[in-house]
TITORTI-684125 format. One record per residue (C-alpha): x, y, z; chain. Coordinates in nm, 2 decimals, decimal comma, always signed. Example, Ala and Ser with C-alpha at 12.3 -4.5 7.8 and 13.67 -1.06 7.14 Angstrom:
BEGIN
      x      y      z mol
  +1,23  -0,45  +0,78   A
  +1,37  -0,11  +0,71   A
This chain:
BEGIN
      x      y      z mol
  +0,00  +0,00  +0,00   A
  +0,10  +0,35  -0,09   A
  +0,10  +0,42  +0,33   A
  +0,35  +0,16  +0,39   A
  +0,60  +0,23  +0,09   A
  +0,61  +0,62  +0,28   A
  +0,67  +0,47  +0,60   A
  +0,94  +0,22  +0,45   A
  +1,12  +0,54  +0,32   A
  +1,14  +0,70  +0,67   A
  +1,39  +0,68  +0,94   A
  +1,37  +0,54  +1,26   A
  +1,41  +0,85  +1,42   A
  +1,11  +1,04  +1,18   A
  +0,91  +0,78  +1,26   A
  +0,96  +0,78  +1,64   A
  +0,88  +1,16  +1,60   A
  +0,54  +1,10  +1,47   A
  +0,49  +0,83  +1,74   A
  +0,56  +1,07  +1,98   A
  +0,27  +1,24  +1,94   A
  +0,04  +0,95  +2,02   A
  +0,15  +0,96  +2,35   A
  -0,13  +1,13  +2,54   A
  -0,31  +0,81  +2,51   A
  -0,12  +0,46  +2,52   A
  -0,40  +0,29  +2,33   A
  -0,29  +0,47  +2,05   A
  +0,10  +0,25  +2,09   A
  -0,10  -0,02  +2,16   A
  -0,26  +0,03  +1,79   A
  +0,04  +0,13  +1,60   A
  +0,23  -0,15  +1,76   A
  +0,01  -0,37  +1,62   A
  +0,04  -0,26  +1,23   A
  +0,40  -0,43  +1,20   A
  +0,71  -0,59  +1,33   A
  +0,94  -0,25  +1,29   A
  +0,66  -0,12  +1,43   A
  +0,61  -0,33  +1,74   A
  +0,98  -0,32  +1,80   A
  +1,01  +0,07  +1,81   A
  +0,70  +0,07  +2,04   A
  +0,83  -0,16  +2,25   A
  +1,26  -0,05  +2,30   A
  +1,21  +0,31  +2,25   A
  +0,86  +0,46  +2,32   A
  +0,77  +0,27  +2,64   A
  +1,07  +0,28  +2,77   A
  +1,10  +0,66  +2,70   A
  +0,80  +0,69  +2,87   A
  +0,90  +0,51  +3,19   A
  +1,18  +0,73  +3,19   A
  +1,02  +1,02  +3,23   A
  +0,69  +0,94  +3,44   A
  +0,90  +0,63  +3,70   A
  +1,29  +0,67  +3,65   A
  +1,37  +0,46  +3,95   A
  +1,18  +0,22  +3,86   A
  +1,31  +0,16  +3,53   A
  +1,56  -0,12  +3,39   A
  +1,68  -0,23  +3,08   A
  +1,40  -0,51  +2,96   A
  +1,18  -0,41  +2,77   A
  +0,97  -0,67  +2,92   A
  +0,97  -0,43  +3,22   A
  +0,89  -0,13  +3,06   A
  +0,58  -0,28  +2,89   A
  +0,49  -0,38  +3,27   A
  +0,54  -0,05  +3,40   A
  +0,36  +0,14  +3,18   A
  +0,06  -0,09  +3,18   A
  +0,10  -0,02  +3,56   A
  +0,10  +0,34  +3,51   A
  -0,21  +0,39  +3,31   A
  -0,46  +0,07  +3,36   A
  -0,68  +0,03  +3,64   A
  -0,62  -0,36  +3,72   A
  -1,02  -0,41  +3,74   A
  -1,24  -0,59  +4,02   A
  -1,12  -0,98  +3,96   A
  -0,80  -0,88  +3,95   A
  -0,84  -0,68  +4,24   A
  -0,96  -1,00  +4,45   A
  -1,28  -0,82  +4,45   A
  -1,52  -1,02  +4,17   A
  -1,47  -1,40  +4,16   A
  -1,53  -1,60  +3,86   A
  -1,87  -1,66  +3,93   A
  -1,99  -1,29  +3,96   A
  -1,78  -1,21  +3,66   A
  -2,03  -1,47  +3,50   A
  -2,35  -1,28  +3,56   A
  -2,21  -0,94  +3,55   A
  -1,91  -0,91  +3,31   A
  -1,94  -0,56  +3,23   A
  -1,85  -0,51  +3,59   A
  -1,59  -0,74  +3,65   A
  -1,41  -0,71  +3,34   A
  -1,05  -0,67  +3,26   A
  -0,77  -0,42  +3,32   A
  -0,85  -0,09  +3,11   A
  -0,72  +0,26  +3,08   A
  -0,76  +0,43  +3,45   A
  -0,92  +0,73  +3,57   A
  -0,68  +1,06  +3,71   A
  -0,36  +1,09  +3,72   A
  -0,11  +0,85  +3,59   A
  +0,21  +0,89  +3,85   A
  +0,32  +0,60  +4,07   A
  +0,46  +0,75  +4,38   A
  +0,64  +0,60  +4,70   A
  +0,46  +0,81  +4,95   A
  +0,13  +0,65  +4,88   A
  +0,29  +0,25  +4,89   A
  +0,40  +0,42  +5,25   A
  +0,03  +0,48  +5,33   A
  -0,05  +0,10  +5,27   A
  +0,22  -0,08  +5,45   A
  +0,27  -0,17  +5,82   A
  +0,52  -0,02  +6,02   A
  +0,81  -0,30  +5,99   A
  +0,75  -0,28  +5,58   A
  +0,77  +0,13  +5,56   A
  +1,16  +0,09  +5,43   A
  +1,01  -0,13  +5,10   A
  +0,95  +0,09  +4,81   A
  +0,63  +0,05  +4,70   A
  +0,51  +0,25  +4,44   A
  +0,12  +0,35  +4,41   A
  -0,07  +0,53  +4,28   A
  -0,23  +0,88  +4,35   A
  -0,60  +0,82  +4,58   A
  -0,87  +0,69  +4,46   A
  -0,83  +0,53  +4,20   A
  -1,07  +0,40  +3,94   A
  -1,42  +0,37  +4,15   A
  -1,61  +0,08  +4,06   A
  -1,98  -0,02  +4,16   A
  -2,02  -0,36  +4,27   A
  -2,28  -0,55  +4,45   A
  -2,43  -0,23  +4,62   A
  -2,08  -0,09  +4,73   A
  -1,83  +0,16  +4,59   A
  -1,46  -0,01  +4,51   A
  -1,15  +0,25  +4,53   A
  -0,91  +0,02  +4,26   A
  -0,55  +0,08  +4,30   A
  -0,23  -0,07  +4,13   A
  +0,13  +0,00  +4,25   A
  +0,45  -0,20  +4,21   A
  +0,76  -0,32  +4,46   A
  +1,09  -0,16  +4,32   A
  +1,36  -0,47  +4,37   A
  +1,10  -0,68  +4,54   A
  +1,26  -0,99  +4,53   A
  +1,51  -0,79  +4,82   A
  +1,22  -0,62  +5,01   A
  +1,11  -0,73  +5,41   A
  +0,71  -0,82  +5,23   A
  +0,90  -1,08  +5,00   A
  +1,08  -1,21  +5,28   A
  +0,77  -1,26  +5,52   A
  +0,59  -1,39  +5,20   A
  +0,87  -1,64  +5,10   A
  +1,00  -1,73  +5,41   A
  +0,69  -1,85  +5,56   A
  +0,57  -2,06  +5,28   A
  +0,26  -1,82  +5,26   A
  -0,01  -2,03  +5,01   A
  -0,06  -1,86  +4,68   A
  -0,46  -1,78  +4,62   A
  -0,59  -1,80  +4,24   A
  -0,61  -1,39  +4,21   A
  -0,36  -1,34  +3,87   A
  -0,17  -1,04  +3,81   A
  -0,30  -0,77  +3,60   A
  +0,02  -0,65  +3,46   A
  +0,21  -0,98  +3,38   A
  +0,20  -1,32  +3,34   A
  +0,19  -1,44  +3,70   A
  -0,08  -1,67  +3,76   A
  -0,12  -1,69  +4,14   A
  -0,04  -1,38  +4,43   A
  -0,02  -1,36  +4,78   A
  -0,25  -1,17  +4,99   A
  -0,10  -0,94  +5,15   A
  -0,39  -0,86  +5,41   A
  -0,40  -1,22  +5,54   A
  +0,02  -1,20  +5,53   A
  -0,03  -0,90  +5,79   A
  +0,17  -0,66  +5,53   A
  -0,07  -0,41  +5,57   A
  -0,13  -0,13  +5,81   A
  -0,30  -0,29  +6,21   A
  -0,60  +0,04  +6,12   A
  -0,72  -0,16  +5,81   A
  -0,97  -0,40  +5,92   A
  -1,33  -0,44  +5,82   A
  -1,64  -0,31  +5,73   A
  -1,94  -0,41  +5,98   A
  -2,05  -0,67  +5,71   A
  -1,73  -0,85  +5,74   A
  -1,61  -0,69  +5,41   A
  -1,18  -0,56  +5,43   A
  -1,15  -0,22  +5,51   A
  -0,82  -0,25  +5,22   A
  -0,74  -0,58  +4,98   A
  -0,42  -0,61  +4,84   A
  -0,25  -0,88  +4,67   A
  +0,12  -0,90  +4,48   A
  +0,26  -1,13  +4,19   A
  +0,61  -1,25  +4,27   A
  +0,74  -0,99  +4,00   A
  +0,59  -0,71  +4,26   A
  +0,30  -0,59  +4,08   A
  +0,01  -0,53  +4,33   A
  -0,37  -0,50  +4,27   A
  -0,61  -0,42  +4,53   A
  -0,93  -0,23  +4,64   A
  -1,01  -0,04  +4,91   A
  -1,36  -0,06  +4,99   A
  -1,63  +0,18  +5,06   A
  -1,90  +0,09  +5,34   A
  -2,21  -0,05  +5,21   A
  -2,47  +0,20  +5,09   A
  -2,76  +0,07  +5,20   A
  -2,58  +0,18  +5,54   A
């Protein structure tokens, strides 16, 4: 086609220009990447990573494996299952609730001080990065659902991985939004989270928060009910 033969003609750098532009919304990568293998490869070792660089610099390594991860951390909202919120059989009856990460609501910065809001005292020196209050809000079964998403920078070395690991902790069936882990840990039940979390008068966790062995945390944190 007469689009492709222009394209074919351009440099890298021209063409990573025009990308550029697209970057207000990452659907738009998501798209281009899509179209071909240069394509897909300039997405994926120069944009993203580009990206990363200038919205979670410490975060950032040299895979572009991770940058992909990051910026899917950045901008989606993880969404209720993968939040531990819906199981499989509510996602059944209601999927448009329950359904699957998508691009989040507000501001798109992961920062430490909120992952410091989360943790208990003996985790505070872990650098968690989350993101900014509330979230994506999500309806579900007549209560509100503050969605949150945040990773672990080095996690494999932090105090949470340790308590995790070292106690054998059982995996639950939640899987991770932003990679391909299958099973996470619960960090509520693991006592990760801050003692003034505990529950709603129905029983229901005040916070929910669970983390894929590559760091990537999910949770909720839940609204009381509002027929209350």
């Amino acid at each position: 086609m007469e689009e492709e033969s222009v394209f074919s003609m351009l440099n890298d750098d021209i063409v990573l220009a025009i990308f550029a532009k697209l970057e207000d919304d990452p659907r738009h990568w998501a798209c281009v990447a899509s179209v071909c293998t240069r394509f897909s490869s300039l997405i994926r070792h120069f944009c993203w990573k580009t990206k990363c660089s200038q919205t979670l610099p410490s975060l950032l390594s040299d895979s572009p494996a991770t940058s992909a991860s990051l910026l899917k951390l950045a901008v989606c909202c993880p969404g209720l299952r993968h939040a531990g919120v819906a199981v499989d059989r509510d996602a059944a009856k209601n999927p448009k609730t329950c359904r699957k990460p998508h691009l989040a609501c507000g501001n798109w910065d992961l920062r430490r001080e909120q992952g410091c809001k989360l943790l208990a005292r003996q985790f505070r020196d872990d650098c968690l990065y989350l993101c900014d209050w509330p979230g994506c809000v999500h309806p579900h079964q007549e209560r509100k659902y503050m969605l949150f998403r945040g990773v672990f920078k080095d996690f494999k070395t932090t105090r949470v991985w340790r308590s995790l690991d070292g106690e054998k902790r059982r995996k639950i069936p939640v899987e991770c939004a932003f990679c391909t882990s299958r099973h996470t840990w619960d960090l509520h039940s693991a006592f990760c989270l801050r003692r003034g979390f505990r529950y709603q008068i129905d029983g229901e966790p005040v916070v929910r928060a669970y983390v894929c062995e590559n760091g990537h945390v999910s949770g909720a944190w839940t609204d009381v009910p509002l027929f209350s």
